[in-house]
N, C-alpha and C positions, 0 to 999 in steps of 0.2 A: 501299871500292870506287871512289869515285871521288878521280881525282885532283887534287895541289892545282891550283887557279886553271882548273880544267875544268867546262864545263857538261855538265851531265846532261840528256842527256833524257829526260821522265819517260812513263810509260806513259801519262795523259791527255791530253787536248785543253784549252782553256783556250777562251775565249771566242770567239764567230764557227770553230771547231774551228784555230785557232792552237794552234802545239805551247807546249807550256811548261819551261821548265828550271831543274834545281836547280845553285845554284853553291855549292856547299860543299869545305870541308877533310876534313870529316866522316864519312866514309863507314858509319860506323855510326849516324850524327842517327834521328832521328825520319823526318826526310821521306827519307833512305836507305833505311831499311827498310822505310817504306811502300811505295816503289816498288819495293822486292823485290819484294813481299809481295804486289803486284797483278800485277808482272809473272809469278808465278809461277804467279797462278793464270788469266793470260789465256794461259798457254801451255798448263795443264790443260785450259782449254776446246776450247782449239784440237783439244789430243789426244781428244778426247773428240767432239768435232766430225768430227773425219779418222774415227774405228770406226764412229760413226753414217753419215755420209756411204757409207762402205763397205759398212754392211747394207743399207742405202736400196737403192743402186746395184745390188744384188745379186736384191733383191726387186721381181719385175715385174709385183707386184701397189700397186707405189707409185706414186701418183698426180703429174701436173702441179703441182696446187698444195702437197703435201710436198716434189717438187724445188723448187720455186720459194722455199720458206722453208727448206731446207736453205741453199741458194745464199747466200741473201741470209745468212745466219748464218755459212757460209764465208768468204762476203768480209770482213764482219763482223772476225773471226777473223783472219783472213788480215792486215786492216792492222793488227790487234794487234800481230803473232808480228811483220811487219815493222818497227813502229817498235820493240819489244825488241831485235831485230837490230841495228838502226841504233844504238840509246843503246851496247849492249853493245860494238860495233865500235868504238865511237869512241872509248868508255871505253878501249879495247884498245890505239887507235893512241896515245891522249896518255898511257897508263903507259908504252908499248914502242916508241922511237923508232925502232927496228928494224921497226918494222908500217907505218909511212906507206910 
């Protein structure tokens, strides 16, 4: 997946929430498919998040503080699926010199 002499961005944070990055040749190593393997499943959350978020919204018997921990678990969510986007995009431009 990724390519050669490219940094990856990985779906964690690293100390003080600094991003961290894998530079590998490797794309199928151990820390590749780890970060599959998280990012796939912080995109299930996400999806799982948006159908909850949708019955909540729908039910006008939900309360301020179920919105309030919906949100917070959205946002949550939300800079996951964006840093996925970001590692995935970039991974995109530096195989496809045609993508910058």
């Amino acid at each position: 997946m990724t390519a050669p002499n490219t940094l990856r961005l990985l779906p964690w944070s690293g100390q003080e929430g600094k991003p961290c990055y894998l530079s590998t040749d490797d794309g199928e190593g151990y820390m590749s498919r780890l970060a599959d393997t998280i990012e796939a499943v912080q995109l299930g959350t996400a999806a799982d998040l948006l159908e909850q978020a949708s019955n909540e919204l729908d039910d006008q018997d939900t309360g301020s503080e179920d919105l309030r921990r919906l949100a917070k678990e959205l946002t949550g969510a939300l800079g996951d699926v964006l840093r996925v986007a970001t590692s995935r995009g970039d991974l995109l431009a530096a195989s496809d010199p045609h993508c910058r």
